[in-house]
Structures are given as structure tokens and as C-alpha cells.
C-alpha positions in Angstrom: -0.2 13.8 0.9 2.8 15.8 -0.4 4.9 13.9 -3.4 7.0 11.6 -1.8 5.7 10.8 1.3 6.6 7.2 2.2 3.1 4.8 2.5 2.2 1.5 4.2 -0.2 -0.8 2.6 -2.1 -2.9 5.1 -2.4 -1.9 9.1 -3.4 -5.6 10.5 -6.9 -7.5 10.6 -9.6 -5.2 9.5 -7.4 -3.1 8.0 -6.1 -5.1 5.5 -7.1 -2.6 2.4 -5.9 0.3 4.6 -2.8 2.4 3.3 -1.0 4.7 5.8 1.4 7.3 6.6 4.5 6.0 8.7 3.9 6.6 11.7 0.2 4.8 11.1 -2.1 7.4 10.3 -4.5 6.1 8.1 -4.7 8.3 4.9 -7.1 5.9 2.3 -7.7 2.5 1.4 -6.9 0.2 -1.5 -8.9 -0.5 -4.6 -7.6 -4.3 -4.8 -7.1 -7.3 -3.1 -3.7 -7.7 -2.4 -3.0 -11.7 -2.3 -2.0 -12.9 1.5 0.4 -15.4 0.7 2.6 -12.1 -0.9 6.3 -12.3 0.8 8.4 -9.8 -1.4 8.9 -5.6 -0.4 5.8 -3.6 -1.3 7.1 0.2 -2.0 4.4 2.6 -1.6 4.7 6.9 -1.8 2.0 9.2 -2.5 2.1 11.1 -5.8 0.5 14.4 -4.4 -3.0 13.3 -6.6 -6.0 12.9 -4.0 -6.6 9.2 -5.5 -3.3 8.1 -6.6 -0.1 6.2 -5.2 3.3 4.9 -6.6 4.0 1.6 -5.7 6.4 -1.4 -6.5 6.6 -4.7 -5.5 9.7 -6.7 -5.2 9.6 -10.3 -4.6 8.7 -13.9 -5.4 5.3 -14.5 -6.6 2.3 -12.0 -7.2 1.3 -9.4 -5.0 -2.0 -8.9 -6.6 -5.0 -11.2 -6.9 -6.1 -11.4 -10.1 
């Protein structure tokens, strides 16, 4: 994905790990367990690297499981 390019972590049941292009196109998966009870803005855009995103979460509580 070019530098930029806005990302969606998550794509529903089954696809929970999933991390996607905009318009849904599924472009990798996750290497963690994002916690399910997470409620804040996750921010997600590729980097250009074939394993690498940019991401920040804003909100209450912790968006990974540790």
C-alpha cells in the first residue's frame, strides 16, 4: 500500500485480526489481539513497508491486550 493510505482494523466476525483498505479490501492481518471491550478511535495508514502500519488509538481504556 502507498504511504498514506487510510486502513481499517477489524472487518466483523472472523475477521477480527483483518486490516483493510477503505473500501474493504482486505490487504493483511494483525499480529495482536486487539481487546473487545476497546471504545476509543483506532487511526490506521500504511507506511509503504510490506509489514508495517501507523496506527493511534484515541480513547478510554486499552486497545491492546496485554
Amino acid at each position: 500500500m502507498p504511504p498514506g493510505t487510510p486502513l481499517r482494523f477489524g472487518g466483523g466476525p472472523g475477521k477480527e485480526h483483518g486490516v483493510f483498505t477503505a473500501d474493504h479490501q482486505e490487504v493483511g492481518t494483525l499480529n495482536f489481539s486487539s481487546n473487545p471491550k476497546a471504545i476509543g478511535l483506532t487511526i490506521a495508514t500504511a507506511t509503504g513497508a510490506a509489514d508495517k502500519v501507523w496506527f493511534e488509538y484515541i480513547g478510554p481504556g486499552d486497545l491492546v491486550n496485554v
